[in-house]
N, C-alpha and C positions, 0 to 999 in steps of 0.2 A: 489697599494692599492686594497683592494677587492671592486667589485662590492655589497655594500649591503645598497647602497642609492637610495630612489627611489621619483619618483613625481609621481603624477596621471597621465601623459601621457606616465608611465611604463607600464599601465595596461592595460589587449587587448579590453578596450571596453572604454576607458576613460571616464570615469564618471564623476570627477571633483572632488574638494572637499568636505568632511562631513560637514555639517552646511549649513551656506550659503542659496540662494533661491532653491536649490533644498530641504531642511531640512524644509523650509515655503510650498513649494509646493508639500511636501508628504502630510505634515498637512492638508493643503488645500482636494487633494484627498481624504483621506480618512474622511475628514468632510464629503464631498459628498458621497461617500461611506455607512457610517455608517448612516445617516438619522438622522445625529446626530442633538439636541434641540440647537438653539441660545443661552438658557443657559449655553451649555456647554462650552462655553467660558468662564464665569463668574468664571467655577467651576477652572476652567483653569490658572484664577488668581492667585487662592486660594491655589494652590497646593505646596506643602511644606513648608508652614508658618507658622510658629505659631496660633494654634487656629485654621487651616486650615484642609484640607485633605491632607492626605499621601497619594504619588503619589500607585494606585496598578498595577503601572507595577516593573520595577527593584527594588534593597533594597539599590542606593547608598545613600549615607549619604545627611541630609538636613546640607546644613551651617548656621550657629550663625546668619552672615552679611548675609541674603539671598538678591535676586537681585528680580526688580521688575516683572521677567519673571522668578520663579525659575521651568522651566521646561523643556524636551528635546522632540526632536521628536517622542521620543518611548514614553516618557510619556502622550502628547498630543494625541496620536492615540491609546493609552489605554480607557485615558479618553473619547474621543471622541465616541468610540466601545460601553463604557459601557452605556454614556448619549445619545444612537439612539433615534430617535421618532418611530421607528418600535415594533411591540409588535407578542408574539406567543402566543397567544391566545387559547381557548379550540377549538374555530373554526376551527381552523389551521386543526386540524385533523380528523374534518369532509368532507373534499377533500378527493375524493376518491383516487388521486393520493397519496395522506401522509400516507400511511400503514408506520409500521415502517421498514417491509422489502425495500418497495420503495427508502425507506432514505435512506436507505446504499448506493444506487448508486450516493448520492450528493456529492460536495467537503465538506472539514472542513468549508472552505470560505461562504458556502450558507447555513451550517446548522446553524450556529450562524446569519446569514444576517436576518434569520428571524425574531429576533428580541429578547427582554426581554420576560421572564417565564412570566407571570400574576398570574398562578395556580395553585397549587398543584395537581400532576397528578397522576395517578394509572393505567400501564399497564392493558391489556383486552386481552387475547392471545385469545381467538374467535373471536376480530374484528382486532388484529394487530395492534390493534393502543392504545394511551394513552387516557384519561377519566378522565374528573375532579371529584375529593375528596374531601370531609371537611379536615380542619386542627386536628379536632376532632379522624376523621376514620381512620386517617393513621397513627397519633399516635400510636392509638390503637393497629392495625395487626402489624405497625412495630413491638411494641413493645412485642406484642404474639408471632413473630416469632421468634425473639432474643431469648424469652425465652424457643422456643421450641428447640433451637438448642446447641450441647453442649457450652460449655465458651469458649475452645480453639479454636472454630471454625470458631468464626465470627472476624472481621478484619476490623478495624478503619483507616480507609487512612485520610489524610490530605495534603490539595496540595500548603499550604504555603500563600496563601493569607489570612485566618480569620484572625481578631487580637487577639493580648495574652489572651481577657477576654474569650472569647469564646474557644480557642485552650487551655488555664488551665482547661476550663468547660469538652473540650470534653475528655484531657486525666484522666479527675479524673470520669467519665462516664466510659471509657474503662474499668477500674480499678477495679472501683465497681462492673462490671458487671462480672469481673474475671479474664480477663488475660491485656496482655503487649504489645498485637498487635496493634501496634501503628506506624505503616511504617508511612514516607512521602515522600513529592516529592524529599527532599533532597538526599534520598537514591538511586537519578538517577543522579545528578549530584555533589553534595559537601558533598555527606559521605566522600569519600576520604581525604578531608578535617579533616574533623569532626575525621576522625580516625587516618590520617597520622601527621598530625600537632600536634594533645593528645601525641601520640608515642614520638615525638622529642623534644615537647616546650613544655607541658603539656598543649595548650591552644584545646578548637577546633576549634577557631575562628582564623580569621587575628590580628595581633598585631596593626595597626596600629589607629591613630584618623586625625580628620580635619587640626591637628594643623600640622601633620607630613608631608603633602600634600605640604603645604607653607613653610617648611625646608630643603627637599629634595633637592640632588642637581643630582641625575639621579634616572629614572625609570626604570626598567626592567622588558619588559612585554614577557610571554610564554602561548601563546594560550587563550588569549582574547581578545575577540571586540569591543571596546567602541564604535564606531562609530555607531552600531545595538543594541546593547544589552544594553547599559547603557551613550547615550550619554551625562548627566552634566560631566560626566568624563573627558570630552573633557578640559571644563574651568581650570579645575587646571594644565591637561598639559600643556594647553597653557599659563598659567601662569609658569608654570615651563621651559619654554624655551622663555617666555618674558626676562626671569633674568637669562638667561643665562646656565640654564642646559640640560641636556644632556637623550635620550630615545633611549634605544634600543629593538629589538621587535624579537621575535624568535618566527613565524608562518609559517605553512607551505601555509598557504592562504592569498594573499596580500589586507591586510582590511584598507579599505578607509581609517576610522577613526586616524589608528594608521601612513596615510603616509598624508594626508593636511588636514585643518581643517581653515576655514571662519566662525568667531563668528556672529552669527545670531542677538547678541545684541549690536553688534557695529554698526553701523550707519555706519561709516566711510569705515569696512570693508565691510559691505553690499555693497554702492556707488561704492568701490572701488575696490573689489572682492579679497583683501588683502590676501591669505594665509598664515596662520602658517605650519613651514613644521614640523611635528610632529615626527617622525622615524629618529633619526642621523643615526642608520644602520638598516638594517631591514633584517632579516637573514631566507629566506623558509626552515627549519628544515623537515625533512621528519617526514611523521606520526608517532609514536611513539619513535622519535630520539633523543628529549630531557635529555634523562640522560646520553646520549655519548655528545649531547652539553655542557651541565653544566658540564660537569667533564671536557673537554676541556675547559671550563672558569675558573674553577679550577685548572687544571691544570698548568694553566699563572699565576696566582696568587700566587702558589707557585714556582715556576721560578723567578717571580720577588723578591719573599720572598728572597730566597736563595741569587740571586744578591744581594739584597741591603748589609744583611748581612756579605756577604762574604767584598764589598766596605766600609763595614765600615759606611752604612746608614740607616736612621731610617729603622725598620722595616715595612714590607709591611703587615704582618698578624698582628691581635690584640692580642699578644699570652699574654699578660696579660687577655684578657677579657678570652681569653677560655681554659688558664688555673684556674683559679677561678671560671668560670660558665659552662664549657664543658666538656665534656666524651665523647671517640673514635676518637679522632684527629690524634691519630700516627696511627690507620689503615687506617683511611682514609686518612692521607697525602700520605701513603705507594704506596696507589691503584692511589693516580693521577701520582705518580711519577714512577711508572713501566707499566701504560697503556700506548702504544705508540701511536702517533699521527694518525697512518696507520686505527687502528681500528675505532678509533675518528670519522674522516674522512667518513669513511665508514658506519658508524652507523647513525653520524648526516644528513647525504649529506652536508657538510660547510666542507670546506677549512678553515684549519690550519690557512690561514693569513687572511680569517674572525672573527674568532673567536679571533684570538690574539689584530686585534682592538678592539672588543667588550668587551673583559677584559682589554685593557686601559682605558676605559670610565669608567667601573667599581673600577678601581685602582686609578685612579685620582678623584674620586666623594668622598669627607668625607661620605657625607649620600646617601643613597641608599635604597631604597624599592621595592620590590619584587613583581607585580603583575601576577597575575593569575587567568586562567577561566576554563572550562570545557576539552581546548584544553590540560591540562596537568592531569587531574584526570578520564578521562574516557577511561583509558588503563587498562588492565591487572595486569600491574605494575605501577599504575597509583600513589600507595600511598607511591612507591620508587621515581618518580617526585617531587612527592610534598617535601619529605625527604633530594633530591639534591639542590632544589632551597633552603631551610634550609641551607644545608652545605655552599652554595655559602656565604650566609647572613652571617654566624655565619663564616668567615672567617676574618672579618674586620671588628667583631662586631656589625652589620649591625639589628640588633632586640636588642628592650630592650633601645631604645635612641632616642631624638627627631630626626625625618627627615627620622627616619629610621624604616625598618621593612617587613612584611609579608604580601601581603593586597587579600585574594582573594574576587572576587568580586561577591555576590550571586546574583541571576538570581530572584526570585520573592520576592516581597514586606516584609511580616512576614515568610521567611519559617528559618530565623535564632530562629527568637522571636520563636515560636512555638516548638522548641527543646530545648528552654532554661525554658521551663515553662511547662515543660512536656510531650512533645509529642515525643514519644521517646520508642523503643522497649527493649534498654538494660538497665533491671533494677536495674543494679548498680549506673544508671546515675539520679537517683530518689531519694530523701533524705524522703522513706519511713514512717522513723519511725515518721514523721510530717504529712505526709496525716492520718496515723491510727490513731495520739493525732489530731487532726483537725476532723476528722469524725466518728471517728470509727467503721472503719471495719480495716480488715487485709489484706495490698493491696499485689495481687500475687508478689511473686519474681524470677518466672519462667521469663528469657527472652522471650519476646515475638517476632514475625516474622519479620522481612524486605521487600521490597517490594522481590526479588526476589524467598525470601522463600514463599509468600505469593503463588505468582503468581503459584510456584512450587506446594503449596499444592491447591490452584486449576485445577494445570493442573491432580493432581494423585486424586482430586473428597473429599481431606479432610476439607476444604475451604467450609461451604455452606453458610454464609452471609459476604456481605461488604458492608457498608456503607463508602460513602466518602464525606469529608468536602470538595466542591469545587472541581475542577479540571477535568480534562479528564484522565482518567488513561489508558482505553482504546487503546487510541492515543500515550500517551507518555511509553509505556513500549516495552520493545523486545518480539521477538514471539509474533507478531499481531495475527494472525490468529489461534494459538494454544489456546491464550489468550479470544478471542473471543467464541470460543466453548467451554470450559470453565468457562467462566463468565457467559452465558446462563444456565447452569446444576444447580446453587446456587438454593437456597432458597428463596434467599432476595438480593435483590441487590437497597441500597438506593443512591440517588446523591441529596447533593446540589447541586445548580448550579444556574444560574442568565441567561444561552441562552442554546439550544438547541446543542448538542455536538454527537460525533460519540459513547460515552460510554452510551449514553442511549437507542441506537438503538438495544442489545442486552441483551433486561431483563432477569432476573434471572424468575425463576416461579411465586415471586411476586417480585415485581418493583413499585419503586416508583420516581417521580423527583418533589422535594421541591422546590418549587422558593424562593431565598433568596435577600437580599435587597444589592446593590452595595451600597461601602465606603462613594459614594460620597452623600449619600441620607438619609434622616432624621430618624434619630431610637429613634422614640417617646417613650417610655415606661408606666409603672406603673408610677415610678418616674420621668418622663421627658425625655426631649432630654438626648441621652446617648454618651458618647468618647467612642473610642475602641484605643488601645492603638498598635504600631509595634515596631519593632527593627529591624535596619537597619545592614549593611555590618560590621561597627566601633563599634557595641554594642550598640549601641547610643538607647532610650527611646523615644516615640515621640508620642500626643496625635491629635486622629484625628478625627476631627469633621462632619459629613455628613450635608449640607443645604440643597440640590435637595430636589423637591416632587418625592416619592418612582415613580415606574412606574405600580405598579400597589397597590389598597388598600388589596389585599389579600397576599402580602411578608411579610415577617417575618425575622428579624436576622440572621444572622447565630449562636446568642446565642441563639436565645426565639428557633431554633429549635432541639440544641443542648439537651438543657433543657425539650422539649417536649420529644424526645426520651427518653429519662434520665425518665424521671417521669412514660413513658409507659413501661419501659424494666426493670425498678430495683425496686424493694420490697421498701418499706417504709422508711425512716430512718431519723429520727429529725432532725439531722446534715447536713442533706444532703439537705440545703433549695434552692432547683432551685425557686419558683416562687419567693421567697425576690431576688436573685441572677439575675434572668431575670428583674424585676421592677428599681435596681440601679446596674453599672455595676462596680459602685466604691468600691461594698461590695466585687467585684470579686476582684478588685487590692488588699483588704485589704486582701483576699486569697491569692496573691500570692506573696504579701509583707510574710507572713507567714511564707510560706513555704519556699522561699528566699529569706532571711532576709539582705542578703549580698552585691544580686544585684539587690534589689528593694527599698531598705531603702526611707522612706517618697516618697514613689510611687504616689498617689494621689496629691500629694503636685508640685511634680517636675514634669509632664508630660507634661507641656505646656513653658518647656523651650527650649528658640527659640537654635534651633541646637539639640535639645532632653539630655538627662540627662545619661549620661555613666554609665555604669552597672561594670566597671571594666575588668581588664584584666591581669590577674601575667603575663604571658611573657612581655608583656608594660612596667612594674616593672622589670624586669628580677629574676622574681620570677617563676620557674619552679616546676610546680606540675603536674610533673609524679613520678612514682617510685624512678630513681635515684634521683630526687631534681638538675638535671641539664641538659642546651637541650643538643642534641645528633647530633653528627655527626654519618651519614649512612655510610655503604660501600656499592655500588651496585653489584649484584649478577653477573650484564651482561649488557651489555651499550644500550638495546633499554626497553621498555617501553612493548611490543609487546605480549608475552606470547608466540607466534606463529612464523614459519620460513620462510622466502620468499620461495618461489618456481614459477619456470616457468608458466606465464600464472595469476599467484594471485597480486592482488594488493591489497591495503591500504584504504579503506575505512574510510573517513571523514564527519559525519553527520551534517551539515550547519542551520542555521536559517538565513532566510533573511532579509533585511529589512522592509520588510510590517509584519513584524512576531513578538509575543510573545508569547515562547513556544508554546504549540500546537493552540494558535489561529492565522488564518490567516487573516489578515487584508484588504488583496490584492495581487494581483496577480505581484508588479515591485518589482523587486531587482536591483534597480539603480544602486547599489554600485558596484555588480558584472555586469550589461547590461545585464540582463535576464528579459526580457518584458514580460507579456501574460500568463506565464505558470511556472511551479515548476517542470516539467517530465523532468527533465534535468540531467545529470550528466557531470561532468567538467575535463577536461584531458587533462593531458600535452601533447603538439602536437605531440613529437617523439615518445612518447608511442601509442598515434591512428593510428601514420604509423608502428612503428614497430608492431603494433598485426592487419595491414590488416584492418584497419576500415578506415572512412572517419570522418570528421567534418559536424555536423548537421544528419549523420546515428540517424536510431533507432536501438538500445541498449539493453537487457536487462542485468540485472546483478543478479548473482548467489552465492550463500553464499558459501564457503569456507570451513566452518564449519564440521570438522569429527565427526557427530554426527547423518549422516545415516537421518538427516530430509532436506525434500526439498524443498528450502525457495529462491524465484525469485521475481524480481519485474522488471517488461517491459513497454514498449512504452515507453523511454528515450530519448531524442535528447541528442547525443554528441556533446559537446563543447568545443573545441581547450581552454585552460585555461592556464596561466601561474602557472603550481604547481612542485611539486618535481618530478621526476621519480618515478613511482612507485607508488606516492600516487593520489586519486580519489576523488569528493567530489562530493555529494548530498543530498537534503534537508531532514531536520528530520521534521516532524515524518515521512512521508509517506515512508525512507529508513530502519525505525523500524523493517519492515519487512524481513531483511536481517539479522539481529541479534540477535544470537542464547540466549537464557535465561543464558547458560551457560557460556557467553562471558563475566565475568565482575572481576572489580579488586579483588585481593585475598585477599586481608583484608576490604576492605567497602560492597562488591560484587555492587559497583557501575557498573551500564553496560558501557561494552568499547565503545563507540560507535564513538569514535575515530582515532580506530582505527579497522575496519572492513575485517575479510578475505573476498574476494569475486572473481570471471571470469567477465570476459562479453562477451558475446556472442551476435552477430547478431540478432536483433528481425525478428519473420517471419510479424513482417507489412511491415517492409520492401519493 
C-alpha cells in the first residue's frame, strides 16, 4: 500500500488538529491583537444569518439550517480586525516620524494596526505626508482629473469585497465615463477559472450547491486549504466522513485542515479532543504536477473501463452521459492510454500505486465533487488544470447531478458577485444593449484591460489614473517594485479603503485615500438603513445588513462614494440618478434585476432567504453554454502545468498564506498550522534538498527569480526551514514573495499570475 495517509504527528512541527482550542485560541489572540470593541462579539453572532451580516472574509456558502455559531476562525479574525477600538486619525500624521516615506519601512501587520480611516485624506508631497479634505473637495479634483485625462487611460480596480449595489454603480460609472477597464482581484486568482471552466462546461463558476455537500459520497481536493482560507468547509467534510465517505487531497503542502479536524461546536469533541481524520490519502503533488496526476487518475479509470467490459460488467465510464452531453473523448481516451506510467511518475512526483488507490476511491464513490483553490489555477498552464480535473468529473458523469460536480472555492466575500453584475473588462460578458435602453448613452465595446495589462501599461507610463474599490493592489500583484515606481508617475491615484495599507504609501501626483464604512456598520442613508447584497462560491444571493456604530461620523459607503465620483467625473445625464440611487439601495437591485433579468428575478423580494436565493447555473442543469452546446474533454499538450523546464540549481516556487492571514492583510505574526512563530521571513524546504545545495536548516537565504527576462528581482533575510515538501518544490509567504514574480509569469489564457509555481536560486544571504 502507498504511504499517502497521514495524522498530525506526520508533520515536522506537529501542530495538532484544525478547529479545536487552538481555532478558539487564535480568536482569542487576535481579539487582543486587533483592540477589537466587546461589540464585536455581538456582530459575531450575527454572521451569516439571515438578516445578519455576510461574513467579509471568504465567499463559502451560508447554509438554509444555519448553526448557532455560523462562523470560522478566519471569519472571527476578519471580524474582529475590522470591529478594532483603534482609529487613524488626521493626527496620526502629524508625528513627525509618519512621513509616508517613513511608512514604507513598517510591516503590512502595523500599517493596518493603526487602526480605522476616520478621514478623507489628500496627499501633500511638500510635507510627505496625507492632510484631511472635505468630502466636497475631493470630489471635486477627483473628478477634474478623470476628466483631464484621456478615457482609455484611467482604470477601475475592484478588490472583491463591495456588494453588488455598489460594484453595478461602479461598473456602470466606468462605462459612462468611456471605457471597460474594469480589472479585479479575481484576475490574480480565479480568472483561470472564470476562463477555463467557460471553455469546457460553459459555466464560469463552480457547478455545485449546499444540497450536493450532503450527497456526496467522495471529495477530491487539488490545491486548496480549508483549514486557513475557508474554515466552515471543514463541517460538511466532517459530515461527509461521519457517513462514511471518502477524501482524497493532492497538495504539495501538507495542510492541517485537510489531514484532522476537532469541531469547535461539539462540546463533546472539545472535552474530548475527538479528531475527525479528514484526508483517506493525501498525495504531495510536486508544484505544477497536477495534470500528469489527474491523467494518471484517468488513466485507472479507463483500465478499469476496459476490464469491466472485456468481463462482461457494468461499465465503469458513463459513456451514455458523454455520449449525449460530450465532445473529445476518443482523443482524450487516446492520450491516457498511450501516456506511460514512467512519465506520469516523473511529472507528478506520485507512485503509480498512489495514484491507482486514489482512483479506486474515485471509482467506487457514485457521487464525486471536485474541489479546488489557487493551488491548481495559478500556473502557466493553469487553465489546462482546471480542464483535467473536468475531464476526471466528466468520466463518470460526475457534473450536472446531485452530489456531484465542480466546486472551486473563491477566496473573498463578493468578488464572484461583482463579475456577475458588471465588473468585468471583456465586453462581450456585458448584455450592452440594456445599459444603453437603461440610460442612454452608448457603452464602449472596446475590451477593456486586466490587471496584468493594466499593470503593463503602467509600467510603459500609458496608465495615468487608477482608482480602486477596496483592496491593496499594491501588495497583491507581481513586480512589486517595478509596480511601485510606476504607480507613483500617474496622475491620480484613488483608494477606498477602511485601514492604512502599503498602496497608499506611493501616491500618484494627486492622491487620495477615502474612508469607507465596513459591512458590519450601519449605512443610514436618505431613505434609511440600507442592505447591500454578495454572492457567494454556489451562486447563492444573500442580504446583509450592518448594526455597528460606523467608527467614525465622517465614512461614507462605498456606494455614496462610488456615486460621488460619478457625479464629479461624468457630464450630466437624467438617467443616470446617483443621488435617488445613493438615498435607496433597492432602486439599485431594481437596476440589476434589469439588466439580469435571468439571475436576479424578484431580487428585492428574495434576498433575505436564509441560505440566500440561487441565481442559477446551466452546467447544474447539464445545460452547456459554450459554443459546441456540450462540456469538453481536453487533451493536454504536456503533463506538468509549468510553462518552464527544470534545470540544475532552479526550483518551484509555492506562494503560501498563513494562518493569521487574509490575503494581503496580516493579522499576526503565528502560523500554527505549519510551527512558524514570530516571523513570515521564511522559506520552507524539503531537508535533502538543503543538504544537497550546501545549506543548513535555520541559514539566511536569499531567493533569486529565475525569470529570463534580464530583470533582477531578489528577496533576502530568509530563515530556511527543514519542511516536509516534494523535491524540488519551495514555499513562501505571499504577498512579501510577490516580489520574485515576473509580470510576465502568468497563465496563457486568464494571464492569471503563476504564483505557484515560481522559477527561482537561492543563494546564501551575506547576514549570514
Amino acid at each position: 500500500m502507498a504511504d499517502t495517509e497521514l495524522s498530525h504527528t506526520d508533520l515536522p512541527h506537529s501542530p495538532g488538529p484544525a478547529g479545536g482550542w487552538g481555532s478558539l485560541k487564535g480568536i482569542a489572540e487576535i481579539f487582543g491583537e486587533a483592540s477589537a470593541t466587546p461589540a464585536a462579539l455581538d456582530t459575531l453572532r450575527k454572521l451569516n444569518k439571515p438578516k445578519g451580516v455576510m461574513c467579509v472574509s471568504c465567499a463559502w456558502p451560508k447554509p438554509a439550517n444555519y448553526s448557532a455559531f455560523e462562523f470560522c476562525e478566519n471569519g472571527a479574525k476578519a471580524t474582529l480586525w475590522e470591529q478594532t477600538a483603534d482609529r487613524c486619525t488626521p493626527e496620526f500624521w502629524q508625528d513627525h516620524a509618519h512621513s509616508v516615506t517613513a511608512l514604507r519601512g513598517w510591516s503590512d501587520h502595523d500599517l493596518e494596526k493603526t487602526g480605522r480611516l476616520t478621514h478623507p485624506l489628500r496627499f501633500n508631497a511638500a510635507t510627505d505626508r496625507y492632510e484631511p479634505v472635505s468630502w466636497d473637495e475631493a470630489f471635486a479634483d477627483i473628478g477634474a482629473k478623470l476628466r483631464g485625462v484621456e478615457r482609455e487611460s484611467a482604470v477601475f480596480y475592484a478588490s472583491g469585497h463591495a456588494g453588488l449595489e455598489a460594484s453595478y454603480l461602479y461598473a456602470l460609472l466606468a462605462r459612462a465615463f468611456g471605457n471597460n477597464n474594469l480589472p479585479q482581484s479575481s484576475n490574480m486568482c480565479h480568472e483561470t477559472t472564470s476562463v477555463g471552466l467557460t471553455k469546457v462546461i460553459g459555466s464560469p463558476v463552480g457547478t455545485v450547491v449546499w444540497d450536493d455537500l450532503e450527497k456526496a459520497d467522495a471529495f477530491f481536493f487539488f490545491g486548496q486549504n480549508p483549514g486557513s482560507n475557508s474554515p466552515r468547509f471543514l463541517h460538511p467534510l466532517k459530515a461527509l466522513k461521519d457517513r462514511g465517505g471518502k477524501i482524497v487531497t493532492f497538495n504539495p503542502v501538507i495542510e492541517q485542515g485537510l489531514v484532522s479536524f476537532v469541531d469547535p461546536q461539539s462540546p463533546r469533541a472539545m472535552l474530548t479532543g475527538k479528531e475527525t481524520k479528514i484526508s483517506d490519502h493525501y498525495l504531495q503533488v510536486k508544484a505544477g504536477g497536477d495534470v500528469a496526476a489527474i491523467l494518471g487518475l484517468c488513466k485507472c479509470v479507463v483500465e478499469a473501463d476496459d476490464a469491466a467490459q472485456a468481463a462482461g460488467k457494468d461499465a465503469v465510464i458513463d459513456h451514455a452521459f458523454i455520449a449525449q452531453h460530450t465532445k473529445g473523448f476518443d482523443a482524450f481516451i487516446a492520450c491516457c492510454r498511450t501516456t506511460n506510467w514512467d512519465a506520469i511518475e516523473r511529472e507528478s512526483g506520485l507512485a503509480q500505486e498512489a495514484l491507482r488507490e486514489a482512483a479506486g476511491v474515485y471509482i467506487a464513490a457514485e457521487r464525486v465533487i471536485g474541489v479546488y483553490g489557487m493551488g491548481l489555477t495559478q500556473h502557466i498552464h493553469g487553465s489546462v488544470n482546471v480542464g483535467m480535473l473536468v475531464n476526471l468529473l466528466l468520466l463518470r458523469g460526475n457534473i450536472g447531478r446531485p452530489g456531484a460536480g465542480c466546486c472551486p472555492v473563491r477566496g473573498h466575500s463578493n468578488v464572484q458577485g461583482q463579475r456577475t453584475v458588471g465588473i468585468a473588462e471583456k465586453a462581450h460578458l456585458i448584455p450592452m444593449d440594456k445599459l444603453k435602453a437603461l440610460f442612454g448613452f452608448d457603452p464602449p465595446t472596446k475590451d477593456g484591460m486586466n490587471i496584468v495589462e493594466a499593470v503593463e501599461g503602467l509600467v510603459a507610463g500609458k496608465v495615468k489614473a487608477f482608482v480602486c474599490l477596496g483592496g491593496n493592489l499594491l501588495r497583491a500583484v507581481p513586480d512589486q517594485a517595478r509596480m511601485e515606481a510606476a504607480w507613483a508617475a500617474q496622475d491620480l491615484t484613488v483608494m477606498v479603503s477602511t485601514k492604512l495599507n502599503r498602496s497608499h504609501l506611493f501616491p500618484g501626483k494627486a492622491a487620495y485615500i477615502l474612508p469607507c464604512l465596513g459591512r458590519m456598520e450601519r449605512d443610514e442613508q436618505a431613505g434609511g438603513p440600507q442592505t447591500v447584497t454578495t454572492e457567494d462560491s454556489f451562486s447563492m444571493i444573500n442580504g446583509s445588513i450592518g448594526h455597528r456604530k460606523p467608527a467614525s461620523e465622517h465614512l461614507k459607503s462605498e456606494l455614496a462614494i462610488v456615486t460621488g465620483i460619478a457625479k464629479a467625473a461624468l457630464d450630466a445625464n437624467p438617467l443616470l440618478k446617483w443621488d435617488e440611487w445613493t438615498g435607496d439601495y433597492a432602486r439599485v437591485r431594481d437596476l440589476i434585476e434589469a439588466t439580469y433579468p435571468h439571475d436576479f428575478r424578484d431580487f428585492n423580494a428574495r434576498m433575505y432567504t436564509p441560505g440566500g436565493f440561487w441565481r442559477g447555473n446551466g452546467a447544474h442543469e447539464r445545460i452547456w453554454k459554450n459554443p459546441e452546446g456540450r462540456a469538453l474533454f481536453t487533451t493536454p499538450g504536456e503533463l506538468n502545468a509549468l510553462g518552464f523546464k527544470d534545470a540544475p540549481g532552479r526550483y518551484r516556487l509555492i506562494t503560501l498564506r498563513s494562518n493569521d492571514q487574509f490575503n494581503t492583510t496580516i493579522y499576526g505574526m503565528s502560523d500554527r498550522f505549519r510551527g512558524i512563530e514570530g516571523t513570515r521571513d521564511v522559506v520552507l524546504m524539503n531537508p535533502d534538498d538543503i543538504a544537497k545545495a550546501g545549506l543548513a536548516d535555520g541559514q539566511t537565504v536569499r531567493l533569486v527569480s529565475d525569470a529570463d527576462d534580464g530583470i533582477d528581482r531578489k528577496l533576502g533575510g530568509l530563515k530556511l526551514v527543514g519542511y516536509k515538501l516534494p523535491r524540488g518544490t519551495i514555499a513562501g509567504y505571499y504577498p512579501e514573495c510577490n516580489v520574485l514574480v515576473s509580470l510576465a509569469h502568468h497563465d496563457e489564457l486568464s494571464k492569471t499570475p503563476a504564483s505557484k509555481s515560481v522559477p527561482v536560486r537561492i543563494e546564501a544571504d551575506s547576514l549570514d
